[in-house]
N, C-alpha and C positions, 0 to 999 in steps of 0.2 A: 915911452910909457908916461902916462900921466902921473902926476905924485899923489900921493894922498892915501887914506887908507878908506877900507869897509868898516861897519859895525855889525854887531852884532847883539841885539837888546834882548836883555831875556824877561821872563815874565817874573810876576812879583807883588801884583795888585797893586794897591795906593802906593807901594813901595818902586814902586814902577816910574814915580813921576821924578824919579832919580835920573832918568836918563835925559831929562831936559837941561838939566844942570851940566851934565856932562857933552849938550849939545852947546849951551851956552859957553863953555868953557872951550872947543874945540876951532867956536869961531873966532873967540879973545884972540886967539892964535893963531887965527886964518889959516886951520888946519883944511884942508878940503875933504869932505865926505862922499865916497865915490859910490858907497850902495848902502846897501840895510838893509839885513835881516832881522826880522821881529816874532818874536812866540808871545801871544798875549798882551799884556798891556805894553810892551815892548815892542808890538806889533800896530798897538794904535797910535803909540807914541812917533813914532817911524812911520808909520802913511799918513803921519799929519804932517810931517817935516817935511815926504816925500812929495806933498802936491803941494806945495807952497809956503807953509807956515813956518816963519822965521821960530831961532827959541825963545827969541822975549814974546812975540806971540802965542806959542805954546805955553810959556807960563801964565800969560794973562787970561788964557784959556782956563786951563785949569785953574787956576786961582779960582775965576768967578762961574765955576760948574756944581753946580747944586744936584742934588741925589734925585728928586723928582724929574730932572729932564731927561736921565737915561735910566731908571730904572722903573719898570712898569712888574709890579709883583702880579704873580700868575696861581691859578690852581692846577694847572697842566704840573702832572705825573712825572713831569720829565725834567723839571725844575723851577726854583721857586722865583722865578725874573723871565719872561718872556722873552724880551729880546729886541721886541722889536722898538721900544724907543731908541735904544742904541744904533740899532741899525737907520731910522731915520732920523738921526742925529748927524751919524757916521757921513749919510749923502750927503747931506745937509751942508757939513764942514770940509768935504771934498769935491765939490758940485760933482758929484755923480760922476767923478774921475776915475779911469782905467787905471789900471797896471802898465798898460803901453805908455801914458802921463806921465808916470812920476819923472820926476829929476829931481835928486840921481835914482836909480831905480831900487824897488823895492821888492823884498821875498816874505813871506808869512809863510808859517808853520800850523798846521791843525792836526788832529788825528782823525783817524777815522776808527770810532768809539766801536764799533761794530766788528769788523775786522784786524783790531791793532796795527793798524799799520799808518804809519808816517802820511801824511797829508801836504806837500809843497804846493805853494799857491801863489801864481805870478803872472796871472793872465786874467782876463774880466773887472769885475766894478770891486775897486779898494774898498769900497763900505760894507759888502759882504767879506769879502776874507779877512777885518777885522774882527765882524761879527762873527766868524767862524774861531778865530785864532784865540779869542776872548772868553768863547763858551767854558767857562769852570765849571766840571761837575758838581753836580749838584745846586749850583747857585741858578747858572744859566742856561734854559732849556739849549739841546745843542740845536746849531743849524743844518738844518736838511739842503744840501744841493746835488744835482746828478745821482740821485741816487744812495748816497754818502749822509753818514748820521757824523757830523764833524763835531767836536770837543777842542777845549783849550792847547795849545800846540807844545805847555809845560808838561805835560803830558808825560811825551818820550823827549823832547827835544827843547828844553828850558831856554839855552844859550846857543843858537843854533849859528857855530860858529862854520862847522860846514857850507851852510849857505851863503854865507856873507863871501867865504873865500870864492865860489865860484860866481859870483858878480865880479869881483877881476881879480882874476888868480895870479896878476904879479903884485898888486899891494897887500901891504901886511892889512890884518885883523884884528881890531880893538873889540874885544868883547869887555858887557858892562853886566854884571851879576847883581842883581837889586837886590839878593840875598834870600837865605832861608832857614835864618835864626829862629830859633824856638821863643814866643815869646811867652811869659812867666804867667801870666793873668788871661784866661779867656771868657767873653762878656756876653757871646751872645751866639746864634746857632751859626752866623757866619764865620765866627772869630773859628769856631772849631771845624770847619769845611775848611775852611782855609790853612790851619794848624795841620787837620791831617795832609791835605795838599802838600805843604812844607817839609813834613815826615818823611813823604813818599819819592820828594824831590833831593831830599838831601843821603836815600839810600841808592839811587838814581846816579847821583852825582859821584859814588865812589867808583861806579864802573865805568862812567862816561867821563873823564875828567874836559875842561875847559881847553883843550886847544889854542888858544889861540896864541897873536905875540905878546901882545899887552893885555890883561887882564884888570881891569876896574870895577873894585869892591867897595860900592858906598858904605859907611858905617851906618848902621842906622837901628840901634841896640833900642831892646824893647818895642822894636817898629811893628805894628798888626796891619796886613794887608787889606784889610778893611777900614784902615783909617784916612778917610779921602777927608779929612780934617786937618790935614800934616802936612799939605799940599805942598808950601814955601820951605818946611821944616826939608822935605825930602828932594826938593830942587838945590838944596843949599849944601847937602849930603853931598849930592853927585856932583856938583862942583869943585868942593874941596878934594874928592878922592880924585876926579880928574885932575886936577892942577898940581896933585901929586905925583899923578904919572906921565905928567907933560915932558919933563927933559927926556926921557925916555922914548917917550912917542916923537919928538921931534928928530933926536938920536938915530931913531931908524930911519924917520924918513930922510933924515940927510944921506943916510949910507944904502940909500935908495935910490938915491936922484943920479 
């Protein structure tokens, strides 16, 4: 058995770029990352790593991403951001790679808005099944595939710590929880899409607890998932709570090997 463990990223919007930090942190340690499951931006986070992009790439990424080059505002009924910048963004920064590509391999989570039902997605072009796994009601129109009206995968499945495990069901399960604190102040009609989002995940969360072995909780008090202005602030978050949970992580994996 190979050593190392899966991830498991869960969604959390700008709060989301927490899990770079905690990817930066995982190579300080030359921990190896054997898969990644992703719901949301934990999703886009994870098929950028998954086709190549180291984490100080990922940070320097996000660092320098301005709002005009993935968001295209819509009058379509079905939300108020279209989609498609993001999506040819997505190819863009994956050259139009598969899910067959990634290494190490990657799973996304979506719903299917229409039927309720769980959406896994681990086959075809990564740039749609983050586009899919990314749709937040109401912000972003969902994506239509096969048939399938698909929404954000925080949905039913925040921390989809299930998926991670069956990418290799002998290493343990690092799940990363970007959080779903209530914040005190809301500014604008996203701030409250996303506040109720948070509501809905955190009544969500009493029945589905986190499974996993290690559990990583960036602190990131008073954080709005709208704040793609925090970018460094929340890399810096998921580093420190990983580095916390390093002996621990490493702990296992020795009583692993």
């Amino acid at each position: 058995m190979r050593r190392g463990i899966t991830l498991a990223l869960s969604s959390g919007g700008a709060r989301g770029f927490s899990h770079i930090g905690v990817l930066q942190c995982l190579e300080r340690y030359r921990v190896p990352v054997l898969g990644i499951a992703g719901s949301s931006m934990g999703g886009l986070v994870g098929a950028l790593y998954c086709t190549g992009y180291s984490p100080s790439m990922l940070q320097e990424l996000a660092v320098g991403l301005r709002r005009h080059q993935w968001i295209d505002f819509s009058v379509s009924k079905m939300g108020m951001v279209r989609g498609q910048k993001l999506l040819g963004l997505m190819n863009l920064l994956t050259h139009n790679r598969t899910f067959q590509d990634c290494n190490p391999p990657l799973t996304l989570v979506a719903v299917d808005i229409e039927r309720g039902q769980e959406v896994v997605i681990g086959e075809g072009s990564v740039a749609e099944g983050v586009r899919a796994t990314t749709s937040i009601p109401g912000i972003f129109s969902p994506f239509v595939k096969d048939d399938r009206v698909l929404v954000d995968g925080g949905v039913l499945n925040r921390v989809p710590v299930d998926l991670a495990r069956e990418l290799a069901p002998e290493a343990p399960v690092v799940a990363v929880d970007a959080g779903i604190d209530m914040t005190p102040v809301v500014k604008s009609v996203f701030d409250i899409l996303f506040q109720a989002f948070d509501i809905m995940a955190r009544e969500l969360r009493q029945y589905k607890p986190i499974n996993a072995d290690v559990v990583i909780e960036p602190s990131l008090p008073n954080a709005r998932e709208a704040q793609f202005t925090r970018v460094e602030e929340f890399i810096r978050a998921g580093e420190r709570a990983c580095e916390e949970k390093m002996p621990e992580i490493l702990r296992m994996l020795e009583g692993s090997a």
